[in-house]
C-alpha positions in Angstrom: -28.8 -7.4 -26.6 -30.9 -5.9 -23.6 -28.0 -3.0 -23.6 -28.8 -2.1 -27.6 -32.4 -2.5 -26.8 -32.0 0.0 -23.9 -29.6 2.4 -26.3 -32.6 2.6 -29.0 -34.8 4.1 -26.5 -34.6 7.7 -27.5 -34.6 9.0 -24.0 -31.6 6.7 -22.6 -28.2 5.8 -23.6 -26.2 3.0 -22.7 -22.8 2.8 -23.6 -20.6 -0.2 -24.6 -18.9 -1.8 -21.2 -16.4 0.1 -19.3 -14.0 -0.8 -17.1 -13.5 2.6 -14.6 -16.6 2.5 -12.5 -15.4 -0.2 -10.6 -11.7 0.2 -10.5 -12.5 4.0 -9.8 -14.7 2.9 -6.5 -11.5 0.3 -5.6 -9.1 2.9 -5.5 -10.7 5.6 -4.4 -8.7 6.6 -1.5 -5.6 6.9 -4.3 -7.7 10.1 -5.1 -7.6 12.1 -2.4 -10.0 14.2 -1.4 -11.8 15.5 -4.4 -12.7 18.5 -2.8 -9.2 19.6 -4.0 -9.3 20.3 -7.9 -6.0 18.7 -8.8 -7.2 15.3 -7.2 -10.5 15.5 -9.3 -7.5 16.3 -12.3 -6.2 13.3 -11.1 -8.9 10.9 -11.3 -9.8 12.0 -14.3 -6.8 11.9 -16.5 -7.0 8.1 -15.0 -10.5 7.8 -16.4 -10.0 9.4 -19.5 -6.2 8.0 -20.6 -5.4 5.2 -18.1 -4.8 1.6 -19.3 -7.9 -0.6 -19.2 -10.7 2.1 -18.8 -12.1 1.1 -22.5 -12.8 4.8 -22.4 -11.7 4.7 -25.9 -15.1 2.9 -26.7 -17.7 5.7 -25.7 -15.7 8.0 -29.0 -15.5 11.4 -26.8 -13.0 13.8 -26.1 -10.4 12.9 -23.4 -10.0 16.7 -22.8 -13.1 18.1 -22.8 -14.3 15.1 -20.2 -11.4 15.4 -17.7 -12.2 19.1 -17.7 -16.2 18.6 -17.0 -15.1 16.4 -14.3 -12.7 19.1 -12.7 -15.3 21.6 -12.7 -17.7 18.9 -11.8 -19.1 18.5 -7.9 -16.4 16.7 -5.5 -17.5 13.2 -5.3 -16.4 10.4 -7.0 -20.3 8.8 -8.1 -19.9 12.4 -9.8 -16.7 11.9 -11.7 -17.9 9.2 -13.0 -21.2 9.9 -13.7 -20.1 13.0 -15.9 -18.4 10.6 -18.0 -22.2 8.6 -18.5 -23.7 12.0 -18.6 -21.7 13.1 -22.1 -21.5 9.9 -23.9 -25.5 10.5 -23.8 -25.5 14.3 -24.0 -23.3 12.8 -27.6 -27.0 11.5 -28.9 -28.6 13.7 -27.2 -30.2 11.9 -24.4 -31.4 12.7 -21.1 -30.6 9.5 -19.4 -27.9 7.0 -19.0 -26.6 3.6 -18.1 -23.8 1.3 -17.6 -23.5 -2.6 -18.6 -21.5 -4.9 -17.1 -22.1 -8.4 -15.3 -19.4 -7.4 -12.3 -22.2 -4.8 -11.0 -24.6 -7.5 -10.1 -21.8 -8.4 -7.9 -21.3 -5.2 -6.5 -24.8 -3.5 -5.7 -24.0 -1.9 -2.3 -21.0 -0.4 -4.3 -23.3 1.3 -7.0 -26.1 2.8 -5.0 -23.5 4.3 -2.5 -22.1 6.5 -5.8 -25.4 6.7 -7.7 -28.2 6.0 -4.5 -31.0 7.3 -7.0 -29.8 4.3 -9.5 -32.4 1.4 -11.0 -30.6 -1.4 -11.6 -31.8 -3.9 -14.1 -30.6 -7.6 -14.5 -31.2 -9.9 -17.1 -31.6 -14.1 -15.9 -30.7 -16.8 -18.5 -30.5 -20.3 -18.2 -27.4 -21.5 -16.4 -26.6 -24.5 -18.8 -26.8 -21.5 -21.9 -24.9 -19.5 -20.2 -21.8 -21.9 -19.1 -22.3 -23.0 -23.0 -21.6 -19.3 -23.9 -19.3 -18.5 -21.4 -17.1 -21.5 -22.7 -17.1 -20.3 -26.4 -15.9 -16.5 -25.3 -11.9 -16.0 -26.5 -11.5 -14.1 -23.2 -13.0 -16.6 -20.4 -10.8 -18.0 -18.6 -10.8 -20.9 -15.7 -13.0 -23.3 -18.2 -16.4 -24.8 -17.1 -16.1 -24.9 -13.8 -15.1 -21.2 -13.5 -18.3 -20.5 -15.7 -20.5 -22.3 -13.7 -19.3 -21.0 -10.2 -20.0 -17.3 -12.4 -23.4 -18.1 -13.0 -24.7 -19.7 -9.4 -22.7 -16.2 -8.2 -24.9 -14.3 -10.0 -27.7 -16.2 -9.0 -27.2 -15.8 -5.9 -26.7 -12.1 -5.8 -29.4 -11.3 -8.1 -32.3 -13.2 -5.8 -30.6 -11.1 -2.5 -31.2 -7.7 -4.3 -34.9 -9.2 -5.3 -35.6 -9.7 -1.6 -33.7 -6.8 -0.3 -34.0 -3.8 -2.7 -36.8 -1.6 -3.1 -39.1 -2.2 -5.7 -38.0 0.9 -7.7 -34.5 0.4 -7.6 -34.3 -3.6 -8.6 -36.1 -4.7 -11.9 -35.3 -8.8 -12.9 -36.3 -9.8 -16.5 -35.9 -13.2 -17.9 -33.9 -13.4 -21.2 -36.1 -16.5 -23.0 -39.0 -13.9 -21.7 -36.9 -11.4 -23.6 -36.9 -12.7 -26.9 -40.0 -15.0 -26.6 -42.1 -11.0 -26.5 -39.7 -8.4 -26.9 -42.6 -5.6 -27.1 -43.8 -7.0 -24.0 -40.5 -7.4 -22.1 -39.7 -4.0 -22.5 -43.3 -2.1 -21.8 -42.6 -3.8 -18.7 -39.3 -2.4 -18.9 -39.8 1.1 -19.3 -42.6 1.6 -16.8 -40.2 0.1 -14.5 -37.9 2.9 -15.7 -40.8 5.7 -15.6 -40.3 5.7 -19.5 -43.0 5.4 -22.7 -42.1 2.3 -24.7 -40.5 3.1 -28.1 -40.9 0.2 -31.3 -37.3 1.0 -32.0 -36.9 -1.0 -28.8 -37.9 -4.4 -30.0 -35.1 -4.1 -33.0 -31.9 -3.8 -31.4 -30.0 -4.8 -34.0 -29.1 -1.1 -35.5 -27.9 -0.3 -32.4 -24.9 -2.6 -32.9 -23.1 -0.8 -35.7 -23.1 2.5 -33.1 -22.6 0.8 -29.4 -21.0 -2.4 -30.2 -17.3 -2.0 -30.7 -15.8 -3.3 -34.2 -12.6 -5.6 -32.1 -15.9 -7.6 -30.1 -16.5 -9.8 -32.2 -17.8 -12.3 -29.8 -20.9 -10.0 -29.9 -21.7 -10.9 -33.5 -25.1 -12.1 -32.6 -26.1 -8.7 -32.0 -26.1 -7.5 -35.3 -28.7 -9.9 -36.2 -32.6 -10.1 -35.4 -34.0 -10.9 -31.9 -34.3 -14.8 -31.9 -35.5 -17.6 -29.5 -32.8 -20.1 -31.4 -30.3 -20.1 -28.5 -32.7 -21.1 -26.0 -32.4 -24.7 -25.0 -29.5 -24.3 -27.0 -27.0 -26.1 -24.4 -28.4 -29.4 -25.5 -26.1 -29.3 -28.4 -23.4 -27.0 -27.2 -22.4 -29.0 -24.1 -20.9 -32.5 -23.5 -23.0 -34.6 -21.8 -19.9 -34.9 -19.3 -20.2 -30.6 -19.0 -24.3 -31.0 -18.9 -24.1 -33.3 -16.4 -22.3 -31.2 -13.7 -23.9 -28.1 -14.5 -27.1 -30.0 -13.4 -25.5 -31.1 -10.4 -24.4 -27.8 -9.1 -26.6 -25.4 -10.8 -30.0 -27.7 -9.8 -31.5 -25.4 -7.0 -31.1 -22.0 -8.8 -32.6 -23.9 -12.0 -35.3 -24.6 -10.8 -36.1 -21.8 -8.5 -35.9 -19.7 -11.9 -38.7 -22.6 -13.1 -36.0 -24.2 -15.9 -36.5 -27.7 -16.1 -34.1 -30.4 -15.9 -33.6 -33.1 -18.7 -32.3 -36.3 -18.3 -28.6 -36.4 -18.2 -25.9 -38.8 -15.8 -24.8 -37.8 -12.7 -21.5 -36.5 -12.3 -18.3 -38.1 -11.5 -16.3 -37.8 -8.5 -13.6 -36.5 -10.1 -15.6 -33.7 -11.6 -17.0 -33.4 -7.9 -13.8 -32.6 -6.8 -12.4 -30.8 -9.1 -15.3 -28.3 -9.2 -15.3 -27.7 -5.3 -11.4 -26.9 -5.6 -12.1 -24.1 -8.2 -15.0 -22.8 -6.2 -12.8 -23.0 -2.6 -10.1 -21.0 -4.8 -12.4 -18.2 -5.8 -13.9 -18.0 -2.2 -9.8 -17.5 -1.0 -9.6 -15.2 -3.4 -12.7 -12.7 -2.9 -11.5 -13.2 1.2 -7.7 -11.9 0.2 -9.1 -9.0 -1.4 -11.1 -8.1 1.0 -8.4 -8.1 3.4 -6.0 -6.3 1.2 -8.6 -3.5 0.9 -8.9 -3.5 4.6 -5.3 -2.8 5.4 -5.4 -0.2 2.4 -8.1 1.5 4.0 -6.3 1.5 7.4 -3.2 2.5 5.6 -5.4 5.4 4.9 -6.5 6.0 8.2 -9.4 8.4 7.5 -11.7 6.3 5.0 -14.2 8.7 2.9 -17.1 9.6 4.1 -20.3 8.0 2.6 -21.2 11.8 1.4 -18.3 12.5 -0.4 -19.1 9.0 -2.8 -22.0 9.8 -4.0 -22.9 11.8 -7.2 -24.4 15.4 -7.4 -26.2 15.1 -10.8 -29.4 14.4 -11.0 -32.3 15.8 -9.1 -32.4 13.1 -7.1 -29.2 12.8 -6.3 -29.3 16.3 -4.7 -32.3 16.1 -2.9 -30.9 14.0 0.0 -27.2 12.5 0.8 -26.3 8.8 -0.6 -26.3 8.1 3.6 -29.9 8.9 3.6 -30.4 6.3 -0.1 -28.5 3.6 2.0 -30.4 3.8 4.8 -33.6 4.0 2.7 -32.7 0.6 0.8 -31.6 -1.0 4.1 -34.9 -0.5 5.8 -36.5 -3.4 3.1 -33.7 -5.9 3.6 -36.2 -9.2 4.8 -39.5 -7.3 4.1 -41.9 -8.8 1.3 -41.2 -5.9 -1.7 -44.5 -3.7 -2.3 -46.2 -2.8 -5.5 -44.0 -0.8 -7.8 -44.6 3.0 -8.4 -44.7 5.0 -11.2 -41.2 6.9 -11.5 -42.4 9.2 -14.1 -41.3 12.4 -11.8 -37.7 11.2 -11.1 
């Protein structure tokens, strides 16, 4: 919803989710150096026809945007961000995005390829989500999977509040959202250094154009902006299901200011079985962290921070992504100012 509502703005375009950024940054050092034009052919024949990208989605040319990335500058954040740049160049818009919930996850991974990047992220209630997450044909790992997701997210989202510069990290919550839409996203767009537009507040004729047909899990979408799903987990979860996501979730609900409702505490079993699946995600995050070590000493000469970041905007080229790191570091434990106007970025 917040991804259409961003898309109608007639200055930005925001594509449906892809699946390169990410895996691009991961492999990276598969690439080469970029400074070489057949690596930068390369990465982009991987971007434009490799097997999971969901490049497919954005409806360009697979030619014409390996070519621009060729003869783009020689730095991955660039690469990629050529891609962004022509599905909005498509509607003619100046500005783009990216959606997916794996970036809130990987923040220090985004502003090292795009250091000039705002990064906006949308809270809901923990007991709607794990409802939601639980209905989606492609979740996998059940309710304790989807309630590990959510305190994740949590987690990282109130890290980047305390750590990021107040014009790089906007939070918005989603009952906010749809309770005011006009208001949610003034606030929005002056975090963004944009003028509201009404087209905003109706997202829903966005769906036809950045919603893909085969997601049909997104059917909401396509409908009116509505405060029905809210509290909505009353009816959606087992009392079994509510009762463990209160258990687990109760710190982060609260410091978001949802309120609890009565509900029984949890068994030992589900105790148990919830602190297995969360010890098994930990092992896994820790494996591929070491796996990506030894690739990277396999490598023997990582990449220079310099040669990540993209050469697109203004911004971008007025200082080095070392310099943006640096810059966003400096506020990790300080109270986050007033935010400025970014009408000149």
């Amino acid at each position: 919803m917040l991804q259409l509502m961003l898309h109608a703005h007639p200055r930005i375009a925001i594509p449906p989710e892809t699946r390169f950024l990410l895996a691009a940054y991961k492999r990276r050092g598969e690439w080469g150096d970029l400074r070489e034009a057949a690596n930068r052919d390369r990465l982009a024949a991987w971007i434009t026809r490799g097997k999971g990208t969901n490049f497919r989605d954005l409806g360009l040319d697979p030619d014409a945007v390996a070519a621009e990335i060729v003869a783009g500058p020689p730095t991955l954040g660039s690469g990629i961000g050529i891609v962004f740049r022509a599905y909005a160049r498509k509607f003619d818009k100046p500005r783009w995005g990216d959606k997916r919930p794996a970036y809130l996850l990987n923040i220090g991974k985004l502003l090292r390829m795009f250091p000039d990047a705002q990064i906006i992220n949308i809270v809901r209630d923990g007991r709607d989500c794990v409802a939601s997450l639980k209905e989606q044909p492609w979740h996998r790992g059940g309710l304790n999977a989807a309630i590990s997701t959510w305190c994740r997210g949590s987690d990282a989202g109130q890290r980047a509040l305390h750590t990021l510069p107040p014009d790089t990290y906007y939070q918005v919550y989603y009952e906010s959202l749809v309770r005011d839409p006009v208001g949610a996203m003034t606030a929005i767009c002056d975090f963004l250094g944009e003028e509201y537009h009404p087209d905003m507040a109706g997202p829903s004729t966005m769906a036809a154009i950045a919603v893909p047909k085969r997601k049909v899990w997104h059917e909401l979408t396509h409908g009116e902006v509505t405060t029905q799903r809210i509290g909505s987990f009353v009816e959606r979860l087992d009392p079994e299901d509510l009762a463990l996501c209160q258990s687990v979730m109760r710190r982060p609900l609260l410091l978001h200011g949802y309120q609890l409702i009565d509900a029984p505490r949890p068994t030992w079993v589900q105790m148990r079985s919830y602190l297995r699946q969360r010890a098994r995600t930990v092992g896994a995050r820790t494996k591929r962290a070491v796996r990506s070590r030894r690739r990277r000493i396999a490598w023997r000469q990582p990449e220079p921070i310099d040669d990540i970041g993209a050469h697109l905007t203004s911004a971008q080229c007025a200082g080095t992504s070392a310099e943006y790191v640096s810059k966003s570091a400096e506020h990790v434990g300080k109270p986050r100012e007033p935010r400025e106007s970014l009408a000149n970025r």
